[in-house]
C-alpha positions, 0 to 999 in steps of 0.5 A: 440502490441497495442501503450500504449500511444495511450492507456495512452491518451484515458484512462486517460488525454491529455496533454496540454502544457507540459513544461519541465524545466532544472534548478536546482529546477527541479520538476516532470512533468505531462503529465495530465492537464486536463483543455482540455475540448474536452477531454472526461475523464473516470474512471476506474474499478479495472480490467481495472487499472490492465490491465493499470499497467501491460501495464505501467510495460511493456513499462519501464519494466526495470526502474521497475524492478531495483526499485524492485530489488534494493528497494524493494527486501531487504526490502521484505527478511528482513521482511518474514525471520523475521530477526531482531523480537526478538523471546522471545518478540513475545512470550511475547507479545502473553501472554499478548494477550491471558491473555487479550482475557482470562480476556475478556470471550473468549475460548482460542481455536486454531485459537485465539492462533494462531491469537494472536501469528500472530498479535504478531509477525506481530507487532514486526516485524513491529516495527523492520523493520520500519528503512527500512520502512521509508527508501528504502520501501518510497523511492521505492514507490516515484520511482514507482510514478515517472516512472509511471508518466513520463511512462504517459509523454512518456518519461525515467526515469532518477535516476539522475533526479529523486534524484535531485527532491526526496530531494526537497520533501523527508522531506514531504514524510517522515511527510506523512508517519509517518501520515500514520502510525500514523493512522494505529495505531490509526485504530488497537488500536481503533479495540482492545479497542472496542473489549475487552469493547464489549467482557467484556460487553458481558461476563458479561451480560452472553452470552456464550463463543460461542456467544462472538466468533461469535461476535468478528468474527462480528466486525472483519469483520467490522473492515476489511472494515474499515482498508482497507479503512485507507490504501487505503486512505494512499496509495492514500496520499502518491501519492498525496504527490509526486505528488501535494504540499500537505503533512502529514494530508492534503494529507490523507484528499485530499485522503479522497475525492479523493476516493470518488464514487471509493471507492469499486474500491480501496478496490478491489485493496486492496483486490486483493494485500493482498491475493496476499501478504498472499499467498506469506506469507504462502507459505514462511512460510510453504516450508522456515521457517517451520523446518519440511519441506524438506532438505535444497536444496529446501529452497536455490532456494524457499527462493530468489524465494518468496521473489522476487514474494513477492516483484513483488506483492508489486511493482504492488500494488504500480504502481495500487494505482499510476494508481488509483489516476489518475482514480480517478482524472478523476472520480472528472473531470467527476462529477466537469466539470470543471477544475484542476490544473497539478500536481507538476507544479511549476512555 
């Protein structure tokens, strides 16, 4: 098998003047100080930061599947199973939609009904499961950020360590989460607010009910790219804020420009793991949760079954959007030519 770190060092940034501290205030260490200026850096694709990460995921395979198996698998069964939605509230929640799309001139056909009712339960389940979100779910994608980070230093990961260094910067992460998700929101309300003005305009100036769908499927799409963007732009911010001494909206601003000239890079990432994560989904759906599927044997080994693959997707899109970050770092590099500072280096 090829020598990842040899691989690490040729894809990414030598290291220069490593120092590794054992005082009590330890931080993070970066093998990726780029001020060596013999060094040729080079950005890379969405298929080479995929085969990157399943290189880093097979030299600490078992740091990262503790994280899975211990972070992000409880996580992942509580939200598929929809353990703690109310049902009754979804289905309020769904009326309420489907009287506005009515109000608004749009047909209520099948795909708006069951587009309404996914949006609905998608947002309570949300909501309900956010006290595990800010909690083990943050805490696994800082776990992810540090093992890849010490995979590109070469060293092992240390839980031990890495509690100590996670209470000096859990209070930022969990400000630039609430930011993240605090745009998220502002994205999907802004989406809706110009969907029922645009499909209300429409309506009264007499387009048909046809033509509104066709319309509403327009801005969808629109829509799509741009709450890609917002996630790629807040995965990136919360990287940003392990690694670097930013936080909240100056790590999605850093984000912000980090990304740029690798955007399309980022949405195929983002691409790629929400088709991941929806067929996990629909499968969970249909073989687990449907009461007209099967007897009861199948869903014993299914259920654990999906919610691991389901977890393992999560857990990739996590160590991609570590491995994007640096690729875009080296992408800044090659168009600055200059020099940047080492990340999380506190003197």
């Amino acid at each position: 098998m090829e020598t990842v770190s040899v691989r690490m060092r040729s894809d990414h940034l030598d290291k220069e003047g490593f120092k590794e501290t054992h005082e009590e205030n330890l931080e993070l260490e970066s093998s990726h100080n780029i001020s060596d200026g013999s060094h040729q850096f080079h950005s890379m694709n969405a298929l080479e930061i995929l085969r990157e990460t399943v290189s880093i995921l097979r030299y600490n395979l078992p740091g990262f599947m503790i994280i899975a198996a211990l972070l992000i698998c409880p996580v992942s069964a509580v939200f598929m199973s929809n353990l703690l939605v109310d049902h009754s509230i979804v289905k309020r929640l769904t009326v309420r939609l489907l009287l506005v799309a009515k109000t608004c001139g749009l047909p209520l056909r099948p795909f708006i009904r069951q587009s309404s009712h996914r949006f609905a339960e998608s947002a309570v389940s949300s909501a309900m499961c956010f006290p595990l979100f800010i909690t083990l779910c943050l805490l696994s994608k800082a776990a992810v950020v540090y093992c890849v980070d010490r995979t590109y230093s070469r060293k092992s990961a240390d839980a031990l360590k890495f509690f100590g260094i996670i209470r000096k910067f859990w209070r930022r992460l969990v400000f630039t989460y609430v930011w993240m998700c605090m745009v998220i929101v502002a994205c999907v309300t802004t989406f809706f607010v110009f969907l029922v003005a645009a499909c209300s305009l429409l309506s009264v100036l007499g387009f048909t009910p046809d033509l509104i769908v066709y319309a509403v499927i327009l801005m969808g799409l629109v829509f799509s790219v741009v709450f890609a963007y917002a996630i790629v732009v807040c995965n990136i911010g919360i990287v940003i804020c392990v690694l670097e001494e930013v936080s909240g909206p100056l790590a999605m601003l850093r984000a912000g420009v980090l990304i740029k000239g690798q955007t399309q890079v980022g949405l195929l990432i983002f691409l790629g793991s929400t088709i991941g994560l929806a067929v996990v989904e629909g499968l969970f759906e249909h073989r687990v949760k449907a009461l007209s599927y099967g007897g009861g044997s199948s869903r014993i080994w299914e259920g654990p079954l999906l919610v691991i693959v389901y977890s393992f997707v999560v857990l990739v899109d996590s160590m991609m959007s570590t491995v994007f970050y640096f690729s875009c770092r080296s992408y800044t590099m090659e168009n600055l030519d200059g020099e940047c500072q080492s990340m999380l280096e506190t003197p």
